[in-house]
C-alpha positions in Angstrom: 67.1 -36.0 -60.1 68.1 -32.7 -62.0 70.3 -30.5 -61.2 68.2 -28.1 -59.9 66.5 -30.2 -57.8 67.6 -31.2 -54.0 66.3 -34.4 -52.3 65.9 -35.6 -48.6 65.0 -38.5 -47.4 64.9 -39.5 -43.6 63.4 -42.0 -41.6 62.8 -40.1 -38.0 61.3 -42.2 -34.8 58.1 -41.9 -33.0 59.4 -39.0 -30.5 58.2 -36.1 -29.2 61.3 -34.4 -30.6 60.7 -35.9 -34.1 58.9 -32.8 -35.2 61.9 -30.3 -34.5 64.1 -33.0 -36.4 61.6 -32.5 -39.4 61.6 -28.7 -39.5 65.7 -29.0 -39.2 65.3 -31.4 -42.9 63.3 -29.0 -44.7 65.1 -25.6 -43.2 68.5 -26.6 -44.8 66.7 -28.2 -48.4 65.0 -25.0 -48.5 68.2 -23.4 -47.7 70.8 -25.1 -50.1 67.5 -24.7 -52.9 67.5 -20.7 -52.3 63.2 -21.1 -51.1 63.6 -18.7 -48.2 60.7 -17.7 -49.4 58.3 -20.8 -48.1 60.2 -21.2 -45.0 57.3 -20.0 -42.7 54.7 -22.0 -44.8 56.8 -24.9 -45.5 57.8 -25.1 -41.3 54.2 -24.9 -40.3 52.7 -27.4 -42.3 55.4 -30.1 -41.6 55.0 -29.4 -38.0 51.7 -30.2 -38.2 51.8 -33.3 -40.3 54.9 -34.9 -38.6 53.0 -34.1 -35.0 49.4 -35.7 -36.2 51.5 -38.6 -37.0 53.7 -39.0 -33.9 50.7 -38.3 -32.0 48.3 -40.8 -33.7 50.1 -43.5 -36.2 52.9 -43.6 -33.1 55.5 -45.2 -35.9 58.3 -44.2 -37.6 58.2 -41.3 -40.2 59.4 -41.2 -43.6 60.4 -37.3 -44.4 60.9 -37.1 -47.9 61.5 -33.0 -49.0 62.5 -32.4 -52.9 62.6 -29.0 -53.9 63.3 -27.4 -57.3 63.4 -24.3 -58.9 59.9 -24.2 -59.0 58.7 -24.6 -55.1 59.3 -27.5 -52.6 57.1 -30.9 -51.8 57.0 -32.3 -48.3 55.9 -36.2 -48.0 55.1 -37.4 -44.5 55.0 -41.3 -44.1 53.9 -43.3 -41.3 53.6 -47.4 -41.0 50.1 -47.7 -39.2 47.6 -49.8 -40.4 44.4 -48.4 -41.6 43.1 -45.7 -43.7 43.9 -42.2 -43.4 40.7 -40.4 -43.1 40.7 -37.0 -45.6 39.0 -34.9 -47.1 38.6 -34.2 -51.4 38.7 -30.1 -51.5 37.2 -29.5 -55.2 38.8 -26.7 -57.4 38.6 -22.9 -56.1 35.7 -22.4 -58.3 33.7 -25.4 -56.2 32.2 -24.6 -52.1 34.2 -26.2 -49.7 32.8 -27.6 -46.4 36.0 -26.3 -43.7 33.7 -27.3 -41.1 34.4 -30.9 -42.4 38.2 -30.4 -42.4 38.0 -28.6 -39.1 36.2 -31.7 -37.5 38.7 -34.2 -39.1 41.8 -32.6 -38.0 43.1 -28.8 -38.2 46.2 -30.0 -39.6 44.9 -30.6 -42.8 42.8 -27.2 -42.5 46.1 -25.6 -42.6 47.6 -27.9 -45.3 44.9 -27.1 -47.5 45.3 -23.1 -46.7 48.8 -22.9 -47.2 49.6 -25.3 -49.7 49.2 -25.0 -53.4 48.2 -28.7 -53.8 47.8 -31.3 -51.6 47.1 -34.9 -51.0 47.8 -38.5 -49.8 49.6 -41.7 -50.8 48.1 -45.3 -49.1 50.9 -47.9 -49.5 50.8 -51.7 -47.9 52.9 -50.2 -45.5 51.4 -47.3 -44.5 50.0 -44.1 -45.8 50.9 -40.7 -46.1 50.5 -36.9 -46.6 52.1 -34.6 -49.0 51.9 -30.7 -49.7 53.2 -28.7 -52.8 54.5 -24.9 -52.3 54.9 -23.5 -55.7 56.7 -19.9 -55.7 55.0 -17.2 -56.6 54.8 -16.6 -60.2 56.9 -20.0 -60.8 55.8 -23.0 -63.1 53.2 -25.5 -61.0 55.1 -29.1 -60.7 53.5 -32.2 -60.6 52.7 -34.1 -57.7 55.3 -36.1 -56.0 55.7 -39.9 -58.0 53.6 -42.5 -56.9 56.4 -44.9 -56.7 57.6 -44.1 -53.1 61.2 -45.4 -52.5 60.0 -47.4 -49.2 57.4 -49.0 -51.5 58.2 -52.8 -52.2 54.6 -53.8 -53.5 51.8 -52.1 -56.3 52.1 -48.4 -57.2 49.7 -46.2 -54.8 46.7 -44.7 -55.9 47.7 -40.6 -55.1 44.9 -38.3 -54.2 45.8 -34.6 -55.5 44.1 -31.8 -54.4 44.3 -28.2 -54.7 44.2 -25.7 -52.2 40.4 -23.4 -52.0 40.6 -20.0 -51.9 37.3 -18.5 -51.5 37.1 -15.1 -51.1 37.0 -14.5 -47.5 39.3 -17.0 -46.5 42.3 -15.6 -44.4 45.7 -15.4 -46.4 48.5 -17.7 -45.9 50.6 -14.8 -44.3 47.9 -13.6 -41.7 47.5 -17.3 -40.6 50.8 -17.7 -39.9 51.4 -14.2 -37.8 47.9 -15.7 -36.0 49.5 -18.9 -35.3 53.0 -17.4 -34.1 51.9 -14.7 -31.5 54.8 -16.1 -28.7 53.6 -14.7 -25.2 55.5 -14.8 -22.1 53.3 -17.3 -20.4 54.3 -16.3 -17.1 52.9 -13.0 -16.8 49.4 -12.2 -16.0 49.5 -8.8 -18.1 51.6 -10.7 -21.0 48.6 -13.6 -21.2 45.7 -10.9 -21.4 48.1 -8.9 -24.4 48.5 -12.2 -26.2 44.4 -12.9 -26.1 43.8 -9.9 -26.9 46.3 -10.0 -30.1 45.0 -13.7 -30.9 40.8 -12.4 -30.4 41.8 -8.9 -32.5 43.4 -11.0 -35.3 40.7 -13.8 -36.4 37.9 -11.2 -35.7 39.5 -9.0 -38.4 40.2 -12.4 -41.0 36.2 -13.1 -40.4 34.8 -9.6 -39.8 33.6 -10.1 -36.6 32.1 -6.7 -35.7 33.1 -7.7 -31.6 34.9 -10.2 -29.6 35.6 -11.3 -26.1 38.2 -13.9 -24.4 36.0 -14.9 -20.6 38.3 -16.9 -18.2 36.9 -18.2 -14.7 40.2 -20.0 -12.8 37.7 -21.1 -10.6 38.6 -18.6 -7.1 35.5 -17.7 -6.7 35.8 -14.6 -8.8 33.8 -15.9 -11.5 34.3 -15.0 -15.3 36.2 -12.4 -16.0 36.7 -10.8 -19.0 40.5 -11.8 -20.4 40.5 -9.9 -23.6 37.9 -7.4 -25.8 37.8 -6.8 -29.6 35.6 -4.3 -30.7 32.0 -3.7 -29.7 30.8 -6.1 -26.4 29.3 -8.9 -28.1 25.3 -9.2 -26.8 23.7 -12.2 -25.4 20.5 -12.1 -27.8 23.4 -11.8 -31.1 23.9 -14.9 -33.5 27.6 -15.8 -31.8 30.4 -17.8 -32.4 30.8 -19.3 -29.1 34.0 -21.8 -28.6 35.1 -23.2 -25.4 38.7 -23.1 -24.2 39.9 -26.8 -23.8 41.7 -26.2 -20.3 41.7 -28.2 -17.1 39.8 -27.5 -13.9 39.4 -25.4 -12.3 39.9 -23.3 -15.1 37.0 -22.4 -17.7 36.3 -20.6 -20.2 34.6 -19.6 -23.8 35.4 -17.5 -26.8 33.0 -15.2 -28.3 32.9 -13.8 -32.0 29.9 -11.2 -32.8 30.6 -12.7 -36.5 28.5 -13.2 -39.6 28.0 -16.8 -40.7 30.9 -17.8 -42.6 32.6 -21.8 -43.3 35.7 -20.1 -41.9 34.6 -18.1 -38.5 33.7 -21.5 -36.5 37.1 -23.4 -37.4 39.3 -20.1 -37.2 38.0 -19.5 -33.5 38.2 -23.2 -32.7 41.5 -23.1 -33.6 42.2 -19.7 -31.9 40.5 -21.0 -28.9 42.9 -24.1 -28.8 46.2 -21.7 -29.4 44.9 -19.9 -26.4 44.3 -23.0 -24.2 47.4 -24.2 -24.4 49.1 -21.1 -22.9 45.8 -20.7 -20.3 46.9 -24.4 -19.3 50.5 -23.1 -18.4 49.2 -20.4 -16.7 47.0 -22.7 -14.9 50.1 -25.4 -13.9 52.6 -22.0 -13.2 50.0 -20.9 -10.7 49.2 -24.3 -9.5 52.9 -24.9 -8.8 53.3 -21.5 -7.3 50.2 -22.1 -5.0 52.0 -25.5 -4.1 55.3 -23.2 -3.0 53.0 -21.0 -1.1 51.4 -23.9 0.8 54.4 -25.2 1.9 56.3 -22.2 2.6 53.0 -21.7 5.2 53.4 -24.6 6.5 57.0 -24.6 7.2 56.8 -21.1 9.4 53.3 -22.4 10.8 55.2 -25.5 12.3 58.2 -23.1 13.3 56.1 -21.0 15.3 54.3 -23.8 16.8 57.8 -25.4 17.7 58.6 -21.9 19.7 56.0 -22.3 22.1 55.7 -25.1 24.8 52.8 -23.2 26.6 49.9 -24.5 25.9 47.6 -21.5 26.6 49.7 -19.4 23.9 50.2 -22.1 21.7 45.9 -23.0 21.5 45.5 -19.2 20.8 48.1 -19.1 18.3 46.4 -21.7 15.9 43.6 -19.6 14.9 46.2 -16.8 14.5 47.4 -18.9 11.7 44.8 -20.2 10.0 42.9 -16.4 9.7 42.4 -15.0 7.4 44.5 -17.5 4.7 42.5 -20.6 4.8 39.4 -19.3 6.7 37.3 -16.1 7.7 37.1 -17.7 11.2 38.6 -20.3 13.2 38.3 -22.1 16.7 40.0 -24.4 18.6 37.7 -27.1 21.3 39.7 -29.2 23.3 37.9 -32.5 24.8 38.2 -32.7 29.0 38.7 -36.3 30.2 35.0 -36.8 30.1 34.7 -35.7 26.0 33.5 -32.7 26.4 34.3 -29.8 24.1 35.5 -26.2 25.5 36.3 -23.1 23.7 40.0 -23.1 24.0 40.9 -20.0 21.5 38.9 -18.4 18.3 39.7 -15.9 15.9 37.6 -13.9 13.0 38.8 -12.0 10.4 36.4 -9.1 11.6 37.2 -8.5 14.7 33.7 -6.6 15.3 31.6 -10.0 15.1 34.2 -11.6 17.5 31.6 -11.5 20.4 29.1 -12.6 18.4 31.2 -15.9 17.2 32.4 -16.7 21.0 28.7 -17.0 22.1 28.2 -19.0 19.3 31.4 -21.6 19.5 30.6 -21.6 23.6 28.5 -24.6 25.0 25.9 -22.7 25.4 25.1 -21.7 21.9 24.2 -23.6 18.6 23.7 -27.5 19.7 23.9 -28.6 15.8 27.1 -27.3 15.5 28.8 -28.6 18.8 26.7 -31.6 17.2 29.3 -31.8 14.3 31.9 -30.4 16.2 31.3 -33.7 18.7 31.1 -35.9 15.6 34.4 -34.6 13.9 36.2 -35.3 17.5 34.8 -38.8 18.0 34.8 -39.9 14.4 38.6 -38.8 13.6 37.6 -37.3 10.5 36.7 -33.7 8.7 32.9 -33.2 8.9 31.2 -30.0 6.8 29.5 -27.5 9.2 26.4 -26.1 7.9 24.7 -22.7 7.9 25.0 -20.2 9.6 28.6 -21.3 10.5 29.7 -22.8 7.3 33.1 -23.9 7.3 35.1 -27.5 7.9 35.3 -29.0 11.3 38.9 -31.3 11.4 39.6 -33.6 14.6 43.0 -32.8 16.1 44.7 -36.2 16.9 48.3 -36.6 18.2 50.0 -39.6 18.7 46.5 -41.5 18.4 45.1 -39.4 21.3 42.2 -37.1 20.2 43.0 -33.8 21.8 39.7 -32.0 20.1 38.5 -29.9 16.8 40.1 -27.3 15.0 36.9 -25.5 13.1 37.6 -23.1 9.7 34.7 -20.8 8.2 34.6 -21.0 4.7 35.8 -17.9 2.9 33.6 -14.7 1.7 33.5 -15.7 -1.6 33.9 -19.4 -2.2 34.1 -22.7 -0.5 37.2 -24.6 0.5 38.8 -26.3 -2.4 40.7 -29.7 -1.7 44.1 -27.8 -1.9 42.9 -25.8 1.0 41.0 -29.1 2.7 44.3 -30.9 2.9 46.3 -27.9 3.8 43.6 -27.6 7.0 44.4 -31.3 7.9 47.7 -30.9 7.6 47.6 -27.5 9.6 45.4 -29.7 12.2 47.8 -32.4 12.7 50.8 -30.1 13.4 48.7 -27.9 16.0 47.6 -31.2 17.9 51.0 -32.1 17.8 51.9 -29.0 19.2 49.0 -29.1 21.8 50.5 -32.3 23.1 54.0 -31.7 23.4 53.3 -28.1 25.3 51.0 -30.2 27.9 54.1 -32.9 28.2 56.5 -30.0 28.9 54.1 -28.3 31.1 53.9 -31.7 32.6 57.1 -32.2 32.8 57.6 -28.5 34.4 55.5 -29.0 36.8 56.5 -32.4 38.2 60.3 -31.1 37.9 59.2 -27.6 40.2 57.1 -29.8 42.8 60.6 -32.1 42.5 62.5 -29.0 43.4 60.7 -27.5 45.6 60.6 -30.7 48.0 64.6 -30.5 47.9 64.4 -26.7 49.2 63.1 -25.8 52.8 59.4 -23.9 52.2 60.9 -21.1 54.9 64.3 -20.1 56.6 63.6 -20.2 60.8 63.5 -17.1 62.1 65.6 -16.7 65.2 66.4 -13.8 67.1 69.3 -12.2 66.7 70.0 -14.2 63.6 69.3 -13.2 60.4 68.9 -15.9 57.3 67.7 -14.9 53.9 68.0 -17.3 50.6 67.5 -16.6 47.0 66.9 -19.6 44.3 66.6 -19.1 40.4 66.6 -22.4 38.5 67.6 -22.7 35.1 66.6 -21.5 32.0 65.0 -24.7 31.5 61.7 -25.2 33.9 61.6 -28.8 33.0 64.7 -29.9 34.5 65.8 -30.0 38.1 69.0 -28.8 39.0 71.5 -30.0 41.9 71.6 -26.9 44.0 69.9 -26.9 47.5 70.3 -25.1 50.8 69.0 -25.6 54.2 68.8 -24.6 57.8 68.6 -27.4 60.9 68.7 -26.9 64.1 71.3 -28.9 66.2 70.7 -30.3 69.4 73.4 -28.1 71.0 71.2 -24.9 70.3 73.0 -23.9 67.3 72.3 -23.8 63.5 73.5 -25.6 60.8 73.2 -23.7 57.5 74.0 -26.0 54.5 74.3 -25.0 51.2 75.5 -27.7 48.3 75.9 -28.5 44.8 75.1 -32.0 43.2 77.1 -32.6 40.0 74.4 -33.2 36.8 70.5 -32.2 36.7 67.3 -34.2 36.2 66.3 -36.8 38.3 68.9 -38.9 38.9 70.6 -35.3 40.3 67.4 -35.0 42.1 67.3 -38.0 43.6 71.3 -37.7 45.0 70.3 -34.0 46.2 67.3 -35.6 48.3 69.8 -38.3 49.7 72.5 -35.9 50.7 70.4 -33.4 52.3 68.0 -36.2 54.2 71.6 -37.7 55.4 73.0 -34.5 56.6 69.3 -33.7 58.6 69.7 -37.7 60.5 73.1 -37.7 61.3 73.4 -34.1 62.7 70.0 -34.7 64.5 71.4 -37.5 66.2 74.5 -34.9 67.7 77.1 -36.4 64.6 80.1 -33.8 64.9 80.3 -32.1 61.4 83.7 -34.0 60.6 82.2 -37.9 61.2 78.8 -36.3 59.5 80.7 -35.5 55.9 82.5 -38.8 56.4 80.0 -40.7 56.3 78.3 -38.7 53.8 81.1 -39.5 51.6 80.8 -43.1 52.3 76.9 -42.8 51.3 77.8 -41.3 48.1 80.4 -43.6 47.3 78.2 -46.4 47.3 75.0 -45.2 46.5 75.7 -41.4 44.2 75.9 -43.7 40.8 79.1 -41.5 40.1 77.8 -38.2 40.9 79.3 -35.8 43.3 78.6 -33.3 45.5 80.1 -30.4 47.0 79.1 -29.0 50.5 79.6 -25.8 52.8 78.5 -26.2 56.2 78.1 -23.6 58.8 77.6 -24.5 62.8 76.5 -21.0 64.1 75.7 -20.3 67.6 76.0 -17.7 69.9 78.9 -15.6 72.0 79.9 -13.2 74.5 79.6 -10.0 73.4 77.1 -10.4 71.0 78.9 -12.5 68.7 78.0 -15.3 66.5 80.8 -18.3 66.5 80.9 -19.6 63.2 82.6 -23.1 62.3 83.1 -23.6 58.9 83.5 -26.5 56.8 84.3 -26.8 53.0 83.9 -29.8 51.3 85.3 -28.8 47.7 82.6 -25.8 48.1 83.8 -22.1 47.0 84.8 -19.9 50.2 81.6 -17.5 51.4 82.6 -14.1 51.4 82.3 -12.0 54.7 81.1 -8.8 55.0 82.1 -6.6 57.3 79.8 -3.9 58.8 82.2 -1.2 57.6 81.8 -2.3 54.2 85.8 -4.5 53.8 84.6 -8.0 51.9 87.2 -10.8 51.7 86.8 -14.2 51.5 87.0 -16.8 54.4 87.2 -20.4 54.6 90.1 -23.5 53.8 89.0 -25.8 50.5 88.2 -29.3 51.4 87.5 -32.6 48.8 84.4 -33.0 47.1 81.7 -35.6 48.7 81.8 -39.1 46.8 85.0 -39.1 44.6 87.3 -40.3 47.3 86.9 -43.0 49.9 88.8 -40.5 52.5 88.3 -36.9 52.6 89.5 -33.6 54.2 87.3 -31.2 55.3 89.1 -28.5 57.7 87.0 -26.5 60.2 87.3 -22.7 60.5 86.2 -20.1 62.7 84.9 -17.0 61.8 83.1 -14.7 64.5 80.8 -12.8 63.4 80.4 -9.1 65.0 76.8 -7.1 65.1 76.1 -6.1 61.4 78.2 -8.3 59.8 77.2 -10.9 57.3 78.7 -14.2 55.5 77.3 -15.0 52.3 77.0 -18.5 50.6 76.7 -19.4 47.1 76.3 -22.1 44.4 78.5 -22.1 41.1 75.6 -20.7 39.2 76.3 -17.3 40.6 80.1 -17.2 39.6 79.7 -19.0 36.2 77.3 -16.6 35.1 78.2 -15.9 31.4 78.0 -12.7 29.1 79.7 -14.0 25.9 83.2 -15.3 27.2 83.0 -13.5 30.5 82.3 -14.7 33.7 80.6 -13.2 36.5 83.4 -14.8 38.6 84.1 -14.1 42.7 85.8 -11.0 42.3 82.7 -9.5 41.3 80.6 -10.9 43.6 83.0 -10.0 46.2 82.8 -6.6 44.9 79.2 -6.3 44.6 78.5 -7.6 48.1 81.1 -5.4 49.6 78.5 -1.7 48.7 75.6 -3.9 50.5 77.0 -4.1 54.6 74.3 -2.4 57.0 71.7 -4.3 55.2 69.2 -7.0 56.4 69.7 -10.5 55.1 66.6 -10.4 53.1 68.1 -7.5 51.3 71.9 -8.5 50.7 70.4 -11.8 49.2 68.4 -10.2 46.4 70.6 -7.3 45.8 73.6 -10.3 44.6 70.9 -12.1 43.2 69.8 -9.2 41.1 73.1 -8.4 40.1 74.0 -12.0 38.8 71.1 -11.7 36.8 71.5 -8.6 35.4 75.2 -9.4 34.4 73.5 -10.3 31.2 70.6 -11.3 29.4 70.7 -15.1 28.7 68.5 -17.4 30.6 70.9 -18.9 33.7 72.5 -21.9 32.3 72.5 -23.3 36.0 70.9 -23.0 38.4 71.6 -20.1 41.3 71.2 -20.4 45.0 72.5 -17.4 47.7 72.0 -18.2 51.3 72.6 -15.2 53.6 73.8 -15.5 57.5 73.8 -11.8 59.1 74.2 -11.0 63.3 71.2 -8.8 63.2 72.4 -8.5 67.3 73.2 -5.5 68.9 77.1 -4.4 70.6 
């Protein structure tokens, strides 16, 4: 080696970073030999040899780079068996055939542009591909030896040649700007600039009097014109046409109004590819941002679903959904008990042909397409609807019940693609889903309000001289039964007995306590049980029989005076005191606090008596009313005490909702329990 000279030698694996590792070798030869000069050239054209041979030969590479005074020699060396296909390019002065290079491999194409000489080495263990950069107006150096330093057998038979350079070939430095337009590929606007820099820059190496770039992503759009050089090239010219290699659904072609030339078909083919590969990233970017999109639909389409539990709203809110995004129309059927389909909820993206679609989708209109309609339900599976309603047809099945057919019109412009198929199933299963669990709640609601009502008396006697009123608001949640009940029985002494309780717990084991305490109360008083022995035994009952739960109780025996008064005997059984109110408006509350029903064996349940004069009213109430919560405050006695006071004079009826519109007007939350008032009032005269 001479002084001047400076000598790499690697052996680099079959990776896809091997390439980078290449260009890093010949960057710092050409950089301790002062070639800055040939860094662009020499880069480019061992990027493509050390990538045709990671890609193909899928061995180790031999980089050998030795440059000199003179210019630099790259040798790439791979270890596959067989011979390297290439092609002899005579002297300048000769023709040469590009086509021919172009179909063997554009990497030699651009070897033999670039490089002053050229050629290849075939060794038992492999085979090779130099280049030779010479500086400009520097000495030409031979070829590299044919004795290889990995060679252990027969010296290799070299095949030298030299670079063409006819006179309308492109020049070294405009192929490289044309090879190293770097776009951002994630811009719309930023792809179209960099075909349109790509198309203007091979139309001007091969004359091309026009141009044009056609892209079709496949959205129904069509082709649409990406980029335009020049005049608009015309069907009837001679044109280059080359297609973009891209995936579908993307498609496209590049056009050159360009005279016949060996160099116009390879240039655009290899213009074409340059653009494909960024077309293909735009293709996977929007691919992965329509993937994003899909999901993010179907994560707020299942989270408005989950918010209803009617199933009216929820049936009409599917079509909501699904119009205009995946559809210009949809409809919901649901199948009755004997499979047939009804109209449950439809929606159009023009709201003028509504009527038009609802007589259509109803039984009575087109029998082929309830035909498919029928078929998608009973067959489990999407079915195509055809003209004039074209569209997808996709059974809605939940928890293996077949619940009916969601139906989607295919868009204006284009049919469904599978993205948007198996976003419709997807949407499908999530709305049966939904279907189903607003019927079980509605189930559920009505079972637990036919449950409740049976607990409560369907009306409050009406007795002269007596006034009874009751008000009951369950809780915020229909589906569950609460513990709170009230009634009025008469006793066989001629009085009343007004009972109003609370049953610790809801659903229906708290159900099923409240209907034993309040059927135990009706037989013993019925058979003349004195209140005290009645809540004993009560207790007993619940002590063996309440499965832990407990109860608490106020009874009222009220009968009638001298004087027109009513004599009220009280009895608290771990109930809150009523609160009396007095005709001139004074409110206190009244009562002595006994145990709880069916915590104790033994319990203490003093009797009081409060007489009641003309006007005057004693008002009952579960825990619901005085546990009423706005943030951390409760409603609590004093205010009910104080809200009752403003309401003596008034009938029962009307003291009863006036406190029951003021509990639930202390704030705006559904009542966490449930609320019972029960109103006694001498409606009797002095």
């Amino acid at each position: 080696m001479g002084a001047d000279e400076h000598v790499r030698r690697v052996r680099l694996p079959a990776d896809r970073r091997t390439p980078a590792a290449a260009r890093a070798v010949v960057r710092s030869v050409l950089a301790d030999a002062d070639l800055d000069e040939l860094l662009n050239e020499a880069l480019l054209l061992t990027t493509e040899l050390s990538t045709n041979a990671v890609m193909h030969a899928k061995t180790e590479l031999d980089i050998e780079v030795v440059a000199d005074p003179a210019g630099l020699t790259v040798t790439v060396t791979d270890f596959a068996a067989g011979p390297l296909e290439t092609v002899r390019v005579t002297p300048k002065n000769d023709h040469t055939d590009i086509s021919e290079v172009s179909e063997r491999g554009r990497g030699l194409l651009l070897v033999d542009h670039f490089s002053s000489r050229w050629g290849t080495t075939h060794l038992p263990t492999g085979k090779g591909v130099w280049f030779r950069l010479d500086r400009k107006g520097g000495p030409a150096a031979d070829p590299p030896p044919a004795d290889h330093r990995h060679n252990p057998g027969p010296s290799p038979t070299p095949t030298i040649t030299t670079a063409a350079e006819p006179s309308d070939a492109p020049s070294a430095g405009a192929m490289n700007a044309l090879m190293h337009v770097a776009p951002d590929a994630y811009a719309d606007d930023t792809l179209s600039d960099f075909a349109g820099a790509l198309l203007a820059r091979v139309a001007e190496m091969v004359g091309a009097a026009g141009g044009a770039v056609r892209l079709d992503r496949g959205d129904g759009a069509g082709a649409q014109l990406l980029a335009r050089y020049g005049r608009h090239p015309r069907p009837e010219d001679d044109l280059v046409r080359v297609p973009l290699a891209v995936n579908r659904p993307y498609s496209g072609e590049l056009e050159l109004d360009a005279a016949p030339s060996g160099y116009a078909r390879p240039l655009a083919a290899l213009v074409a590819e340059r653009l494909s590969l960024h077309l293909e990233n735009d293709r996977l970017r929007r691919a992965d941002v329509r993937r994003q999109t899909w999901l993010t639909f179907l994560a707020e389409a299942s989270e408005l679903l989950a918010q209803s539990l009617d199933v009216e709203l929820t049936m009409a809110l599917i079509p909501q959904l699904v119009v205009p995004r995946l559809g210009q129309w949809c409809a919901v059927h649901t199948t009755d008990e004997w499979g047939r389909l009804h109209l449950a909820a439809a929606s159009h993206a023009d709201e003028s042909v509504l009527p038009q679609l609802h007589d259509l989708l109803k039984e009575n209109g087109s029998d082929s397409l309830h035909g498919r309609l029928r078929e998608a339900s009973r067959s489990g599976s999407q079915v195509p609807l055809g003209a004039p309603m074209d569209g997808i047809a996709v059974p809605l099945i939940a928890r293996g019940q077949r619940l009916g057919t969601l139906a989607v019109g295919r868009h204006q412009r284009h049919r469904h693609d599978p993205d948007e198929v198996a976003v419709l199933e997807d949407v499908a299963r999530r709305a049966a889903l939904a279907i189903d669990n607003a019927r079980i709640h509605d189930e559920r609601r009505r079972i637990a309000h036919t449950l409740q009502q049976s607990l409560l008396p369907p009306v409050l006697p009406v007795v002269e001289g007596i006034g009874f009123a009751a008000e009951y608001v369950p809780t915020g949640d229909t589906a569950a039964v609460g513990g709170d009940f009230y009634d009025v029985v008469p006793l066989p002494d001629g009085r009343w007995l007004v009972v109003i309780g609370d049953v610790s717990g809801k659903g229906v084991q708290a159900a099923a306590v409240t209907g034993l305490v309040r059927d135990v109360i009706r037989v013993l008083v019925g058979d003349g049980k004195p209140l005290p022995e009645a809540l004993a035994r009560l207790n007993k009952t619940l002590v063996e029989r309440g499965g832990g739960r407990y109860c608490t109780l106020a009874l009222a025996a009220v009968g009638r005076a001298g004087d027109g008064l009513l004599d009220v005997s009280l009895h608290l059984a771990g109930h809150d005191r009523p609160v009396l109110v007095r005709t001139d408006g004074r409110a206190s509350f009244v009562g002595t606090g006994g145990t709880a029903l069916g915590l104790l064996d033994t319990i203490a349940s003093p009797s009081v008596g409060v007489p009641l004069r003309p006007g005057d009213a004693l008002v009952f109430y579960t825990d619901g009313v005085t546990e009423r919560r706005r943030g951390r405050e409760l409603f609590g006695t004093e205010r009910l005490r104080d809200a009752a006071g403003p309401l003596a004079g008034y009938s029962a009826d009307v003291v009863a909702a006036r406190l029951r519109s003021a509990t639930l007007g202390f704030s705006v939350e559904s009542p966490r329990d449930d609320i019972a008032i029960l109103v006694i009032r001498n409606d009797g005269t002095a």
